[in-house]
N, C-alpha and C positions, 0 to 999 in steps of 0.2 A: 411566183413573180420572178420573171429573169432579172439577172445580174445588171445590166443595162437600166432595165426600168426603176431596179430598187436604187441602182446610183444615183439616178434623178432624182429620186423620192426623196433620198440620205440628203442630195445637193440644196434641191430648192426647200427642206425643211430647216436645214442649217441655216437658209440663205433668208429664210423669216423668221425664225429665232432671232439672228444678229441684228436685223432690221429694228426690229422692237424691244432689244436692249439698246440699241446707242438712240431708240426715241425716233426713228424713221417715220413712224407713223402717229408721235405723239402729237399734239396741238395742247400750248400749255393751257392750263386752268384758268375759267375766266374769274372764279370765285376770289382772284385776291389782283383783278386787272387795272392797273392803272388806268387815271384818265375817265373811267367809269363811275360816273355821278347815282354815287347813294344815298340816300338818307341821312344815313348812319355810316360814316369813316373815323376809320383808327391811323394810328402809323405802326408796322411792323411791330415795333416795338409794345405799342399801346396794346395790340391785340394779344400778344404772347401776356402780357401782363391779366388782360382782360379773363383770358381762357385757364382751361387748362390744357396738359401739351394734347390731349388726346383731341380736344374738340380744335384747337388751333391746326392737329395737322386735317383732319376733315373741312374743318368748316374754313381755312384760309389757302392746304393745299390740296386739296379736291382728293383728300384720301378715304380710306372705307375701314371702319371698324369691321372686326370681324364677324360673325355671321354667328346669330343668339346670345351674342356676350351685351346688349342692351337691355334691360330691366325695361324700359318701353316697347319691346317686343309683345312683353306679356302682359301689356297695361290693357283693361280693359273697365276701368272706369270711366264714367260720362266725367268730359271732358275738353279742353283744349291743347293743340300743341304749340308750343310757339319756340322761335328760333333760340338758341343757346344763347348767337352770338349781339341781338338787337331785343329781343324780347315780341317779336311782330308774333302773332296768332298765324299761324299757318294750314292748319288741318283740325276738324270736328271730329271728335271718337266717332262721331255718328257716322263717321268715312271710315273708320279703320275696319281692317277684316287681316284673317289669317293667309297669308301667301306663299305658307310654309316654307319660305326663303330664307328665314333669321334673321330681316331687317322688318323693322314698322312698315307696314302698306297703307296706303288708302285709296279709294279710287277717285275722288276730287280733293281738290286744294280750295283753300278758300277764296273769295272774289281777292284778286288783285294781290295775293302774296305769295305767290313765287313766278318766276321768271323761268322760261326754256331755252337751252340754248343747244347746239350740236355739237358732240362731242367725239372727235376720232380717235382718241386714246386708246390705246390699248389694241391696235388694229382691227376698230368694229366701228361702227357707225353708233349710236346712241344718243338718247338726250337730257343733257345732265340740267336737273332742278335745282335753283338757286333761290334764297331767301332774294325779295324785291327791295327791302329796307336795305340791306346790308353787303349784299352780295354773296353771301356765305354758303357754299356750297353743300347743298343736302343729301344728293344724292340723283336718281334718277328714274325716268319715268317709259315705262314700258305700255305696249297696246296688247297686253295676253291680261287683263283684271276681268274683275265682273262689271256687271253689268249696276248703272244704267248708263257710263260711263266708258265701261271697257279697260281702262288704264288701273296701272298700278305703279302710285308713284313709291318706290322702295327707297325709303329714307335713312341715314344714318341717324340710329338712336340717340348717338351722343352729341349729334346736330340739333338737338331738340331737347324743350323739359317740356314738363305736363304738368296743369292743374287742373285741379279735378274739380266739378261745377257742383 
């Protein structure tokens, strides 16, 4: 690579780095948007009470546990999931499968409890899954799953409990 090309490469790498630290490309989270009629509302306050801080920053600010640290990863009892932060049933075991990602997958969600929305964060296009009672941000749903379905909605573990049927 000439000196020339690699300065561009150096310049316009720097120049998307800085973009997407000062938020250039961010669009804030809808998981805690005002004015958005749930079900289920807290106040800021109510929810940090309600939670703990790990599921308040996921499920109030669209953050992500890390990757196999969920004890729901490796649940494979029959079952239901339902949201941490309103108690709605979300996903049937009978949906989950391994996605080797280190977050819960399934490939449907159940009738009418979670919401899609478009998420440009992180400078990518995506679509982040939100509980429909509450708004609580689960995580997100991708089109590479199996079939019959195709999708893999990869959820944060600590968005969710489990009881087993």
């Amino acid at each position: 690579m000439d000196v020339t090309r690699r300065r561009f490469f150096i310049t316009a790498s720097m120049t998307a780095m800085s973009m997407v630290t000062v938020g250039a490309f961010a669009e804030s989270p809808t998981s805690a948007s005002p004015g958005t009629d749930f079900a289920v509302t807290h106040t800021d306050a109510e929810w940090r009470k309600l939670l703990t801080p790990a599921q308040y920053d996921v499920l109030r600010n669209a953050g992500t546990e890390t990757p196999y640290s969920s004890p729901l990863n490796d649940e494979h009892r029959r079952g239901v999931f339902s949201c941490a932060g309103c108690a709605q049933h979300l996903y049937s075991s009978d949906t989950k499968f391994d996605s080797g990602t280190g977050w819960p997958s399934f490939w449907k969600a159940l009738d009418n409890a979670v919401l899609e929305h478009p998420d440009r964060s992180m400078g990518m296009m995506r679509t982040e899954v939100l509980c429909s009672r509450c708004g609580g941000h689960l995580g997100h749903v991708f089109d590479d799953g199996p079939q019959p379905t195709g999708l893999r909605y990869c959820m944060n573990g600590v968005a969710m409990t489990f009881e087993a049927l």
